[in-house]
C-alpha beads as a LAMMPS data file, in Angstrom:
LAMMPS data file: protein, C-alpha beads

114 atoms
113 bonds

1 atom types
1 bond types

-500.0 500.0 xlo xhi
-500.0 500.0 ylo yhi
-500.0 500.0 zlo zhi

Masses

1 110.0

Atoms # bond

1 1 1 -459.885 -409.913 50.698
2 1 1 -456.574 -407.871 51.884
3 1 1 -453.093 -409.011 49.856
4 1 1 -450.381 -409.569 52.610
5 1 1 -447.028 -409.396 51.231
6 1 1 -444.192 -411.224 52.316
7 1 1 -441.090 -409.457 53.151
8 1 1 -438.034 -411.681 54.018
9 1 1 -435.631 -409.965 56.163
10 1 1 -432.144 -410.882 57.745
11 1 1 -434.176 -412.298 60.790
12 1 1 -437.561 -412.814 59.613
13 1 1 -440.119 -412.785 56.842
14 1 1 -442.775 -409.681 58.323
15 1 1 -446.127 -410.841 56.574
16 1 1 -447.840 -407.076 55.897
17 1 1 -451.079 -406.543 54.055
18 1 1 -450.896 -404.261 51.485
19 1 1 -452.637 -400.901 52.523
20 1 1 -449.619 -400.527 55.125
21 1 1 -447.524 -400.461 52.604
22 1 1 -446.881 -396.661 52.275
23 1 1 -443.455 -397.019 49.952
24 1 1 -440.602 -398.905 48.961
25 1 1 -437.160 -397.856 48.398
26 1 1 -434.079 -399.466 46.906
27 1 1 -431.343 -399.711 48.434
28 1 1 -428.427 -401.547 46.378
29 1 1 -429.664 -404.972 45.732
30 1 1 -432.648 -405.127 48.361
31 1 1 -434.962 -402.427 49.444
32 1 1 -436.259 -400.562 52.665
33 1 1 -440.329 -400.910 53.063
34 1 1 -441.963 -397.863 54.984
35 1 1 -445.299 -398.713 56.555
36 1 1 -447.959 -396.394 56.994
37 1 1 -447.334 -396.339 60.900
38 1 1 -443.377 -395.296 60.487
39 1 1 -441.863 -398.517 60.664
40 1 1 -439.259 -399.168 58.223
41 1 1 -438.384 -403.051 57.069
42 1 1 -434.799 -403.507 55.300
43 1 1 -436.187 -406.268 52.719
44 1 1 -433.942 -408.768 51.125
45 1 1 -435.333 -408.614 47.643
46 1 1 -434.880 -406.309 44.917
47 1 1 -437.836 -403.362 44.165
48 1 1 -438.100 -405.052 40.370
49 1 1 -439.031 -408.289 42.438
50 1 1 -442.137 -406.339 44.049
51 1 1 -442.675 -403.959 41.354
52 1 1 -444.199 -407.277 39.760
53 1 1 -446.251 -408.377 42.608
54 1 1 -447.395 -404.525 44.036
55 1 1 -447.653 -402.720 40.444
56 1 1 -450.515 -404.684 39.041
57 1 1 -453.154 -402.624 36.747
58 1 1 -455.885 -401.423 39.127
59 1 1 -453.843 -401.284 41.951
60 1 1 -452.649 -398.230 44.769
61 1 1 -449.137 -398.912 43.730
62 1 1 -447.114 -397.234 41.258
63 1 1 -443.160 -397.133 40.301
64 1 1 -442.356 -392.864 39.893
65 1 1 -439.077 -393.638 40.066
66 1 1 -436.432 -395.970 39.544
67 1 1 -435.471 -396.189 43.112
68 1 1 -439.401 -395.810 44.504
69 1 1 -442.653 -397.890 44.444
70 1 1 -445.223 -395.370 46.029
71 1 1 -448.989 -396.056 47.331
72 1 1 -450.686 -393.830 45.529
73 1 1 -453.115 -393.645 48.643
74 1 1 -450.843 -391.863 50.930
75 1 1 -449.470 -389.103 48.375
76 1 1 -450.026 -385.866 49.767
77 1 1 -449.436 -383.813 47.045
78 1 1 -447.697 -383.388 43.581
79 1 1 -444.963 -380.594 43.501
80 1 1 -444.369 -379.297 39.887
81 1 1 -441.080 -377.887 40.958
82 1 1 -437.859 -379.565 40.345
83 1 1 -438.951 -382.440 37.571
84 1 1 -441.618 -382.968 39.677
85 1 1 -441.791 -384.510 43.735
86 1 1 -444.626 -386.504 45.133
87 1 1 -444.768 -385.505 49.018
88 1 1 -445.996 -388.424 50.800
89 1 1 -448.348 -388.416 54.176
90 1 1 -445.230 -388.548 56.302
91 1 1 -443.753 -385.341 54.942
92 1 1 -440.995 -387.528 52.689
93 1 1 -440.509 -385.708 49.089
94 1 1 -440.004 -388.659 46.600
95 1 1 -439.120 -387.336 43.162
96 1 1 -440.267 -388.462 39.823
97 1 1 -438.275 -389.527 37.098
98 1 1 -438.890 -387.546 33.454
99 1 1 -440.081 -390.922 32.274
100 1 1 -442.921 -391.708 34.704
101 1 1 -444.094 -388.027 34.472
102 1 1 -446.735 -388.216 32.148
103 1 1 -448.396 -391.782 33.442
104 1 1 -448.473 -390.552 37.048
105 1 1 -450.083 -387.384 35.594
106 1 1 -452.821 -389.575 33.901
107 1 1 -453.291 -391.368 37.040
108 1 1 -453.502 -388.219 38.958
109 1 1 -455.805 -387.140 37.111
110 1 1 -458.443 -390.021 38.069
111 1 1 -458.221 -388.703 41.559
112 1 1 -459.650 -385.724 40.382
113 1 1 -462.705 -387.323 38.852
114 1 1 -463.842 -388.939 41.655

Bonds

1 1 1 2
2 1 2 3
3 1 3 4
4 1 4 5
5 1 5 6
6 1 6 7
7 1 7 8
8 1 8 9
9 1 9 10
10 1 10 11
11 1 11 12
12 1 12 13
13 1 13 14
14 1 14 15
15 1 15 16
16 1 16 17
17 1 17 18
18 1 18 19
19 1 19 20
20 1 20 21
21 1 21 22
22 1 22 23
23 1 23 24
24 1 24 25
25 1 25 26
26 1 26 27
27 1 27 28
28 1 28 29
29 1 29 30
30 1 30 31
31 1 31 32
32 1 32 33
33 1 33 34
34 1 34 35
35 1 35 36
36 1 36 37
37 1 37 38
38 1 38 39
39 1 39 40
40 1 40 41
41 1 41 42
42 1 42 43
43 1 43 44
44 1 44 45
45 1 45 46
46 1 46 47
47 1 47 48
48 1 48 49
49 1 49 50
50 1 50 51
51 1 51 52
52 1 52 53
53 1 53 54
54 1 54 55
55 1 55 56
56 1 56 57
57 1 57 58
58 1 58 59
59 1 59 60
60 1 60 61
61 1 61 62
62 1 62 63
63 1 63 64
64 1 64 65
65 1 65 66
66 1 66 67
67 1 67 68
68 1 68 69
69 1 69 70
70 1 70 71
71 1 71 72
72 1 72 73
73 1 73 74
74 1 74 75
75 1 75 76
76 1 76 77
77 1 77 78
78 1 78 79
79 1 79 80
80 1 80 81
81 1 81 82
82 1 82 83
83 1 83 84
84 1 84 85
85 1 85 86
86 1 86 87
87 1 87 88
88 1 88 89
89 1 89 90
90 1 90 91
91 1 91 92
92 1 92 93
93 1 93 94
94 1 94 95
95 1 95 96
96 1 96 97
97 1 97 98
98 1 98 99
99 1 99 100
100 1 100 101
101 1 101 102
102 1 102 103
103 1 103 104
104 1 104 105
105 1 105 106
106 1 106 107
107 1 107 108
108 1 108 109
109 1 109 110
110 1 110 111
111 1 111 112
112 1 112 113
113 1 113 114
């Protein structure tokens, strides 16, 4: 069975099952959701508060960055460049922080065992 998440907005709470999800961003105290098919939810909860729910071992979802939560499943790419980017399936570069550099790299490498 799919997880839906809730997100609660200024209008509504959007009820969107998980494999939409293609990142989160934070923005000040809440966060901005982008879904897989380019719509973008301003959510009124913190990324810590869905880091919790969405960051579970096993899962698609992983925290690179202090201000990102990515699905792993709609990475494009790792650039090395920089400190490191992941470029995600809609072209947006999200960087990685020095500190989630060497997980992501162990997680990356999984992808290539399969």
């Amino acid at each position: 069975q799919q997880q839906r998440v809730a997100f609660p907005t200024r209008t509504s709470i959007e009820l969107v099952p998980s494999s939409d999800i293609m990142y989160l961003e934070a923005q000040s105290n809440n966060c901005i959701v982008v879904l897989t098919n380019g719509v973008q939810h301003q959510v009124l909860k913190s990324l810590k508060d869905y880091e919790e729910i969405l960051c579970q071992p096993g899962s698609n979802f992983y925290r690179i960055h202090n201000s990102y939560i990515v699905n792993i499943d709609y990475a494009g790419r790792y650039v090395r460049e920089d400190g490191g980017s992941i470029v995600m399936s809609n072209k947006k570069e999200i960087p990685v922080s020095k500190t989630k550099k060497n997980d992501l790299m162990v997680l990356l490498r999984k992808f290539q065992m399969e």
